[in-house]
C-alpha positions in Angstrom: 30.9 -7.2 13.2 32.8 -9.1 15.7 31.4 -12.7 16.4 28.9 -12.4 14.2 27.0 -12.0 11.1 29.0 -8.6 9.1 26.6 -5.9 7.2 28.6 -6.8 4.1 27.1 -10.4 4.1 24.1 -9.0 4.9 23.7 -7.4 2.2 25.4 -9.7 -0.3 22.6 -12.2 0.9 20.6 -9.8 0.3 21.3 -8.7 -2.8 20.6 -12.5 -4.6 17.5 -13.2 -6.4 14.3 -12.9 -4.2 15.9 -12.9 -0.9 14.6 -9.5 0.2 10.7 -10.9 -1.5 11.1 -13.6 0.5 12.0 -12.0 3.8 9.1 -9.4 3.3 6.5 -12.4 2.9 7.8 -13.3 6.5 7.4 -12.4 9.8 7.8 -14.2 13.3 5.1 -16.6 13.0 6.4 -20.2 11.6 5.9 -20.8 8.0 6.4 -23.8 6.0 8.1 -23.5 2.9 5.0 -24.7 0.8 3.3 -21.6 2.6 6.6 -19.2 1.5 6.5 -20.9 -2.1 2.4 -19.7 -2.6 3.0 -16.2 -1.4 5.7 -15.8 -3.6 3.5 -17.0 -6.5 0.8 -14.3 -5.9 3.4 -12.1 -6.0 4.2 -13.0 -9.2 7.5 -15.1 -8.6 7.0 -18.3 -9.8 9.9 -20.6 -8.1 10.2 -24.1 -7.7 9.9 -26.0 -4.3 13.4 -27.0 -3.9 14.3 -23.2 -5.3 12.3 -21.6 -2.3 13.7 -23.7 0.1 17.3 -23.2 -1.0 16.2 -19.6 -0.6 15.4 -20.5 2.9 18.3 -22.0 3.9 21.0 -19.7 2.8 18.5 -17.4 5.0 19.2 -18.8 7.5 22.6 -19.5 7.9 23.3 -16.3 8.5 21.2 -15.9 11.0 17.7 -14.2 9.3 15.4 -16.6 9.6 15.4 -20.1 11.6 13.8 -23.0 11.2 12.5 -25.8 13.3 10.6 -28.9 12.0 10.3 -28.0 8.7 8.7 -24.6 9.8 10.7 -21.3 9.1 10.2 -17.6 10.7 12.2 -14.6 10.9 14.7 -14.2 14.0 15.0 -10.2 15.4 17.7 -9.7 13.1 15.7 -11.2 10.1 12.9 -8.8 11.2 15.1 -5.6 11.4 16.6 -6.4 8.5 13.6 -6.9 6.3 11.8 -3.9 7.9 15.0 -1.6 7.5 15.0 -2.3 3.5 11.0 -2.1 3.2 12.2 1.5 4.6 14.6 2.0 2.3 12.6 1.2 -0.8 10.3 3.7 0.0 13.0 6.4 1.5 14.4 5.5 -2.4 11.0 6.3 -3.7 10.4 9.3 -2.4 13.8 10.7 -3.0 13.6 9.4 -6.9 9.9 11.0 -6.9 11.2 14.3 -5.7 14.6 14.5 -6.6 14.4 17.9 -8.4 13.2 19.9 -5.2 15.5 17.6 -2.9 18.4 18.4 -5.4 18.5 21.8 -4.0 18.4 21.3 -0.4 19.8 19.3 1.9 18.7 16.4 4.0 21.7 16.0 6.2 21.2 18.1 8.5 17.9 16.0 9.6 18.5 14.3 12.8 19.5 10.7 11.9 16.7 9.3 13.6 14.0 11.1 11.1 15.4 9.8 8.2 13.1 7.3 7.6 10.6 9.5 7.4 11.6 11.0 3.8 9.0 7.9 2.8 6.6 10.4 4.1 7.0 13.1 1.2 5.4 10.9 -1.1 1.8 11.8 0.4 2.8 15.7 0.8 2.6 18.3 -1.6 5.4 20.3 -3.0 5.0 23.8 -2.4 7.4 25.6 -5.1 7.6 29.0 -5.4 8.0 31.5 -2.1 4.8 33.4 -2.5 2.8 30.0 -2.6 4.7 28.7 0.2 4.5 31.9 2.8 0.7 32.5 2.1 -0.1 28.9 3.1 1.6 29.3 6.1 -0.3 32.4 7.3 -3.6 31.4 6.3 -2.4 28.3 8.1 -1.5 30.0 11.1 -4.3 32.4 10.6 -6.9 29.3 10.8 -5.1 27.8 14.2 -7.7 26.9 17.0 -5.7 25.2 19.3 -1.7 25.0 18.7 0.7 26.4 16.7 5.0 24.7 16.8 7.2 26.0 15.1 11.1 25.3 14.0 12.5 28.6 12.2 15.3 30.6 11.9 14.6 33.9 10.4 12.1 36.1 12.5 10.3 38.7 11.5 8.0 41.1 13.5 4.7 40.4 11.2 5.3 37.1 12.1 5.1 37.8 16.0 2.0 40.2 15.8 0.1 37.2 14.2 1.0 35.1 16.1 0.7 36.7 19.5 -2.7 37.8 18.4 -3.9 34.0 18.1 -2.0 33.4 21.2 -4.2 36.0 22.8 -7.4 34.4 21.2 -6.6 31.3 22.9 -4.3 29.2 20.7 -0.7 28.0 22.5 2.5 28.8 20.8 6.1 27.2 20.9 8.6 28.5 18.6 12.6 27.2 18.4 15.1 29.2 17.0 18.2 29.0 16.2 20.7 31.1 18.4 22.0 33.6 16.3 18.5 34.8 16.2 17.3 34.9 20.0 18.0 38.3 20.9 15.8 39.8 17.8 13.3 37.3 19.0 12.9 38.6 22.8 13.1 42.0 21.1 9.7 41.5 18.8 8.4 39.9 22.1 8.5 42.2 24.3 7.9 44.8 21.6 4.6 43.1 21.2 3.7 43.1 24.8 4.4 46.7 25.0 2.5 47.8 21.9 -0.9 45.7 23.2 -0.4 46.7 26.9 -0.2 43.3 28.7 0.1 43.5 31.8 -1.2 41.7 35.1 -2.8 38.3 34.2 -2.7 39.2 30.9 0.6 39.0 30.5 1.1 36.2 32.9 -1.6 34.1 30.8 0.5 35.3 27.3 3.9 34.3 28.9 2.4 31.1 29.8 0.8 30.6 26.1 3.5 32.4 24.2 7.1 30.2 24.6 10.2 30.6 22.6 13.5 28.4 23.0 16.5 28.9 21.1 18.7 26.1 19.8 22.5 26.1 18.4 21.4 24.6 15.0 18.0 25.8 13.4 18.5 26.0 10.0 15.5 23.9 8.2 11.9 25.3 9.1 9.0 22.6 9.9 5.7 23.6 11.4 2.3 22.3 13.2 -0.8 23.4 13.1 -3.7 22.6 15.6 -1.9 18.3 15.1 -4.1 18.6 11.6 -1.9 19.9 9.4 2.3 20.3 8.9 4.7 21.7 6.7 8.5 21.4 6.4 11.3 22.4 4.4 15.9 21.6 4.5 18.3 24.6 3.8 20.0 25.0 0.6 23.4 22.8 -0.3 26.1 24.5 1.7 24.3 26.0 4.3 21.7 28.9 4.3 18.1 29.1 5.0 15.1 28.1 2.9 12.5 30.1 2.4 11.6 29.6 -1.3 9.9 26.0 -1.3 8.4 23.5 1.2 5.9 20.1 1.9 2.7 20.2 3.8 0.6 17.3 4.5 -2.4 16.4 6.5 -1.5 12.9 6.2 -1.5 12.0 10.1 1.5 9.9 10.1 3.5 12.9 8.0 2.2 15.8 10.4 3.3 12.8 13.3 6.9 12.7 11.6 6.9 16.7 11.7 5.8 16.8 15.3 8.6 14.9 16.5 11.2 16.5 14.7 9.5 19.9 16.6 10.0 17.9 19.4 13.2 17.1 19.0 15.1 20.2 19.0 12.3 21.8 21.4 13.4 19.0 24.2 16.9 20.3 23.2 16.7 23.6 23.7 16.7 26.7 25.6 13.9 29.3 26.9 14.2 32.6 26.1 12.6 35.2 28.7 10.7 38.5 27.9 
């Protein structure tokens, strides 16, 4: 990093005894190092005065925390840092927690920005076996009130005529996927529209209720219900779609993280008429 602080001394700092402990204990309000010594008791880490504010220092020279009379706090960098790894501990924990179904999927093709929300599978529950995983869905989709989104690849016409029946009763629909798939999409549309006999307002209002996009690079499914309740799954190693096992959550801030990634490749995408 050019006139500046470099990632490897970052995370060389970082690395040293209670550095990251101490930076966690911090935040932008001035602390003494007294105060910083005493939190890092009652976490267990008994150190010394001069110890702590040795810790301190070699904090701040390079450029995590600064210090004015005798009171320290963390700069921006100090807090982006220390709220990046706090990330990363839990990313670590929830990979190490689920490694065998993450083993056999994979994560890379998550937009880079969602990453940090793999912390997130930790309060969701695994969903292993196809049957298990397809029934939730449905009774999932059967129980909708007010919304369904939807990321998938792999259509199927069952899947439209339940669907398009909520959407009928009321309940708004978006659904992304991927391109290869679009035509066979518009097909089971307007398949449906034809074999319920919308026409008029009718088929204005379903139009208006029912919306489809299709995007270049669907390959992992992910799904919201009614903003209660979301599921989502990655494609196998080495491409190919995942039907077999999945996570679903009520957890707001998990059926948040789902949402967005919905949102993501809907903003990105492209409608599909019928």
């Amino acid at each position: 990093m050019k006139n500046g602080i470099s990632l490897q001394q970052i995370l060389s700092e970082c690395a040293l005894d209670n550095r990251l402990a101490v930076l966690g204990l911090m935040n932008e309000v001035p602390v003494s190092v007294a105060d910083v010594r005493r939190a890092l008791i009652k976490a267990g880490a008994e150190k010394s005065f001069a110890t702590v504010k040795r810790y301190l220092d070699s904090l701040k020279k390079i450029g995590l925390v600064d210090e004015k009379a005798g009171r320290y706090r963390l700069t921006n960098l100090g807090f982006y840092i220390s709220r990046s790894f706090q990330d990363i501990a839990q990313n670590i924990s929830a990979i190490n927690t689920r490694v065998e179904p993450l083993n056999r999927v994979s994560i890379s093709y998550l937009p880079k920005r969602f990453i940090h929300g793999l912390k997130l599978l930790n309060s969701a529950r695994f969903i292993k076996d196809p049957f298990s995983l397809i029934t939730e869905l449905l009774m999932r989709i059967q129980q909708a009130e007010e919304s369904i989104d939807m990321l998938a690849d792999r259509p199927s016409y069952q899947f439209f005529e339940l669907v398009g029946n909520k959407v009928l009763q009321g309940v708004q629909y978006r659904g992304i996927c991927s391109t290869g798939y679009a035509e066979v999409r518009q097909k089971y549309a307007a398949q449906f529209v034809s074999s319920h006999g919308l026409s008029g307002a009718r088929l204005r209002s379903f139009r208006e209720n029912f919306r489809m996009k299709e995007h270049p690079e669907v390959l992992m499914h992910a799904i919201v219900v009614d903003s209660r309740i979301a599921g989502i799954n990655f494609p196998y190693r080495g491409g190919g779609s995942n039907l077999d096992s999945g996570f679903m959550s009520g957890e707001p801030e998990f059926v948040e993280w789902v949402g967005e990634i919905i949102n993501y490749f809907w903003d990105r995408g492209t409608f599909l008429e019928f």
